[in-house]
N, C-alpha and C positions, 0 to 999 in steps of 0.2 A: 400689829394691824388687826381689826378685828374684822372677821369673815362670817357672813350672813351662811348658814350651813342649813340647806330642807332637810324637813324631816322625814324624808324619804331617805337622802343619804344618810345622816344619823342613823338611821334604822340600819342600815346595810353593815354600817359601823359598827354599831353592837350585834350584829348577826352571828352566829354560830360559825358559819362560814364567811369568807369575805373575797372579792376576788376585785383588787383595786387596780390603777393604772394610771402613767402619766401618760400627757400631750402636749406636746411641744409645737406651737407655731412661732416660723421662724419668716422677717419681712427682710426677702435679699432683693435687688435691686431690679432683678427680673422677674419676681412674682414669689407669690408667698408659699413655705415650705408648712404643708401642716401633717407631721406624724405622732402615733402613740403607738404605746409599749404590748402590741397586740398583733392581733392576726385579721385579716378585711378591713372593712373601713367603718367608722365612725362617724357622729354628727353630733359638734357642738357647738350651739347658739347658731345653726344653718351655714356651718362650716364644716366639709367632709374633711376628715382627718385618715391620712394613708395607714398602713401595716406598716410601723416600724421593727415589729417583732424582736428578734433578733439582734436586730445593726444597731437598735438604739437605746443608747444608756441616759440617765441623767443623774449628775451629783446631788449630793446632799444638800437643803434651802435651807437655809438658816435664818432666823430671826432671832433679835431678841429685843429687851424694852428701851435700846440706846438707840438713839438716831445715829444710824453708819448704815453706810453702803454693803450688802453682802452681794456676793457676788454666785454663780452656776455654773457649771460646765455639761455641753450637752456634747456627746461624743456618739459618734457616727462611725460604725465601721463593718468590714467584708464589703466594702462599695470598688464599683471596677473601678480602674484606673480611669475609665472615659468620665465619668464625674468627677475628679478628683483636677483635670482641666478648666471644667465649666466652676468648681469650687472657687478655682484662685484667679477665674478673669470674673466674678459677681462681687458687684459690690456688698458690702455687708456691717462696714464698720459704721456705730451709731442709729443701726437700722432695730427694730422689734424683736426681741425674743421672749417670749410668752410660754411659762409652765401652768398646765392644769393636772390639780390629781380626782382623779373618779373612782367610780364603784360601776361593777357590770352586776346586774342579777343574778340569779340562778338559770336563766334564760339565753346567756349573755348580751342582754339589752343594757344602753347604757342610761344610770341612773341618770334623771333631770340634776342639772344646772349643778357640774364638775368646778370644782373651787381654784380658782386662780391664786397660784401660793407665788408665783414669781411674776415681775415685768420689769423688764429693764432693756437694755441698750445692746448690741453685741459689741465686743470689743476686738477679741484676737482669733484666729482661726490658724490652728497649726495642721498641718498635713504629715502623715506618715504613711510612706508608701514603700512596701516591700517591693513591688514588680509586679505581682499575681492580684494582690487586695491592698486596698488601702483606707486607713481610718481616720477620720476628720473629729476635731474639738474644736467646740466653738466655747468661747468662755466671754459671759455676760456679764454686766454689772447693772445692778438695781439704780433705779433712775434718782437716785438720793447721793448718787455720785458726781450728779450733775452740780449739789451744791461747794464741790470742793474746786469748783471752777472759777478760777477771776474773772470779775466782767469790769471789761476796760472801759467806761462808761463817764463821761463828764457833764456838768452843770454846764455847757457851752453853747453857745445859739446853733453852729456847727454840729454840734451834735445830736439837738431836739432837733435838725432839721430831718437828720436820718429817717426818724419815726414821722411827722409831721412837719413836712416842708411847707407849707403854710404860717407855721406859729412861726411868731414875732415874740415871745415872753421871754426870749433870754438873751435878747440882742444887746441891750444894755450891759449886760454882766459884766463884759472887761473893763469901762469903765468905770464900774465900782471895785474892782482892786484896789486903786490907791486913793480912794477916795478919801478925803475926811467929813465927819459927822461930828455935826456940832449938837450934841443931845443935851435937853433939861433946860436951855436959856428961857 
């Protein structure tokens, strides 16, 4: 997938120094999580992103030039036990997980328009809780997983009504099963 990159990041790219960082926005059923791998908070595209500092990991994104699904793992951890409740009554499965990676200045201002290298779906969320901390994984799949899904779907009046209950164009259908056609006289 090819990514439009400014040349303001490029430049930071090839900088002598470089001081990069992901961001992770995650859509759970009670309102959107948006952290990055830093300290205060952030803005991208008029979205504040919290201090993940610390607590937040993210796996390795892989692409390559085959059509398949890769998949992420974003992992959360040193969280109290009191989130680790509100974790497992939110919904989250099939919901947005969004990786961006960036560039901060020399300033720690953050470079314009950070490169969205993941989007996909959240899939499984495991918890692991000692007593005292507890760390959260959430592992994604790229929205290219959607195509390994059956879609039970028929040519049936019954079933164009689903989408357009007004159409009449496939009400005939059953009767031409057994139809015979007499072609070419």
């Amino acid at each position: 997938m090819t990514r439009t990159v400014t040349t303001a990041v490029n430049n930071e790219f090839t900088a002598a120094t470089l001081s990069p960082f992901f961001a992770v926005e995650m859509d759970f059923s009670d309102g959107m999580v948006r952290l990055w791998t830093g300290y205060g908070s952030i803005t991208i595209d008029s979205n504040t992103f919290l201090a993940g500092g610390d607590i937040l990991s993210v796996s390795s994104v892989s692409e390559n030039s085959e059509v398949q699904a890769n998949g992420v793992t974003v992992v959360l951890s040193g969280l109290s036990t009191s989130l680790v409740a509100s974790a497992l009554t939110t919904a989250y499965q099939g919901r947005d997980l969004n990786v961006y990676v960036g560039v901060l200045n020399t300033s720690g201002a953050v470079i314009s328009d950070p490169i969205k290298v993941f989007a996909g779906k959240m899939d499984v969320m495991t918890v692991d809780d000692d007593g005292a901390t507890a760390q959260i994984s959430i592992t994604a799949e790229s929205k290219l997983i959607d195509l390994e899904r059956s879609r039970a779907r028929r040519y049936t009046s019954e079933d164009q009504k689903i989408d357009f209950p007004n159409d009449k164009g496939l009400e005939f259908i059953t009767g031409l099963q057994d139809k015979t056609i007499v072609w070419g006289r």
